[in-house]
N, C-alpha and C positions, 0 to 999 in steps of 0.2 A: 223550879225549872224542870224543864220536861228536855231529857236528852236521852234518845232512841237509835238502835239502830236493828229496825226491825227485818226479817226476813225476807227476802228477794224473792216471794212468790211460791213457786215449789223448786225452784233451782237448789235448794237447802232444804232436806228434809231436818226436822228436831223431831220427830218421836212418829211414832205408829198412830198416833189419836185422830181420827179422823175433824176433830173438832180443831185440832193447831192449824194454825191458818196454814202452815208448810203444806199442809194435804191436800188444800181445796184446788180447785178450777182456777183461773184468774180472775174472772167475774165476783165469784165467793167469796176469794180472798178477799178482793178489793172493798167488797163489805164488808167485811168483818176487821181488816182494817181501817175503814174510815170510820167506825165503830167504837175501834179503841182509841182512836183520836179525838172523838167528840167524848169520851168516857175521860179519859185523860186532863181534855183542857176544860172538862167542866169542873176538875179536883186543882186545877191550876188557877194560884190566885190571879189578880189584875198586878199589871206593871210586868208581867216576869217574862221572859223566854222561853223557846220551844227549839229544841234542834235536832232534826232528822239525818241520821248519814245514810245515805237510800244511792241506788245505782240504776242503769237501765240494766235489762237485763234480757234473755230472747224468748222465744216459746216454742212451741217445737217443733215448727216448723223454720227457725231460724229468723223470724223477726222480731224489733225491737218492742218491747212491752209499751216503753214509753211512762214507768215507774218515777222518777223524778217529777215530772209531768202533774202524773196522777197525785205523787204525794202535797204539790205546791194546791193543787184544782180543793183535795180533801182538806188540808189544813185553813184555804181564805174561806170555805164553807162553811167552816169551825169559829170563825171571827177572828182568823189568828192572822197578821200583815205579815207580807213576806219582807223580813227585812232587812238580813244577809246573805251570801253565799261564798261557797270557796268549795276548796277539791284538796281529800285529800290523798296523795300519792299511797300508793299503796309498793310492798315491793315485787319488783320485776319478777323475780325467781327461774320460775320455768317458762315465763312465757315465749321468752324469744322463741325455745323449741317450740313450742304447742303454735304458735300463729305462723310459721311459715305453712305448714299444708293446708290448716283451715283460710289463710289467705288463698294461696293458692288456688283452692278449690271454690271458693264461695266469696270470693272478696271482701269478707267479715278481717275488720281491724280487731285486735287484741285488745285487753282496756287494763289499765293501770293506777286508777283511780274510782272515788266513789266523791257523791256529790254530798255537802256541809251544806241543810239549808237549815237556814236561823229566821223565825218568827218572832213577833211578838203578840202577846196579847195586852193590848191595853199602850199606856204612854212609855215609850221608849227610854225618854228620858230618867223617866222613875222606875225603869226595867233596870237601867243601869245604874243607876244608884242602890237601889236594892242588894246589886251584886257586890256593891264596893271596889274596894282597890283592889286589884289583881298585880301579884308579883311574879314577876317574868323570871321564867327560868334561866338559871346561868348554867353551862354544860361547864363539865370540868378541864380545865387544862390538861394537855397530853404530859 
């Protein structure tokens, strides 16, 4: 199984390396990301999953990348079916502060989630078999 949750472009720097995709242009990046996604699910056997938590994210000019997008277009190029989704919450914290003036000022919504997209490569059905039974978590009583 391939479970990633790679870098948002250069909104996140990880290091000074000009070679970390953090560093590059969006165009770059998105090479050298779709890059490590054909590197990846060519070490991924048949039957298994693939799962991205990716978000959109702006530029610097304040529009949307359209990252989600891009990550579903690289991964069906890869031979990989798109073949879940979901979202997941992330916490609020400081946003309420932070998006009343950026609302204000620019009508940009705040964001509170990031996007869960699940792939497969190869037969679904033998994707989940492979995984087995899965036991569901029980939270504890107060």
């Amino acid at each position: 199984m391939i479970l990633t949750c790679p870098p948002y472009g250069d909104l996140e720097r990880y290091s000074d390396d000009p070679n970390d995709l953090s560093n590059m242009p969006y165009d770059l990046f998105l090479g050298g990301f779709r890059q490590s996604i054909k590197d990846a699910v060519a070490r991924l056997e048949n039957d298994r999953f693939a799962v991205f938590v990716v978000g959109d994210f702006r530029d610097k000019q304040g529009h949307t990348r359209g990252f989600v997008a891009d990550t579903i277009a690289a991964c069906k190029d890869m031979e990989l079916h798109f073949y879940n989704d979901g979202v997941l919450v992330t916490a609020i914290a400081s946003l309420p502060l932070r998006v009343r003036g950026m609302f204000e000022a620019s009508r940009k919504l705040g964001k509170t989630h990031q996007n869960v997209l699940v792939f497969v490569k190869g037969d679904p059905k033998r994707a989940t078999e492979a995984v087995g039974n899965v036991e569901p978590y029980h939270f504890p009583e107060n």
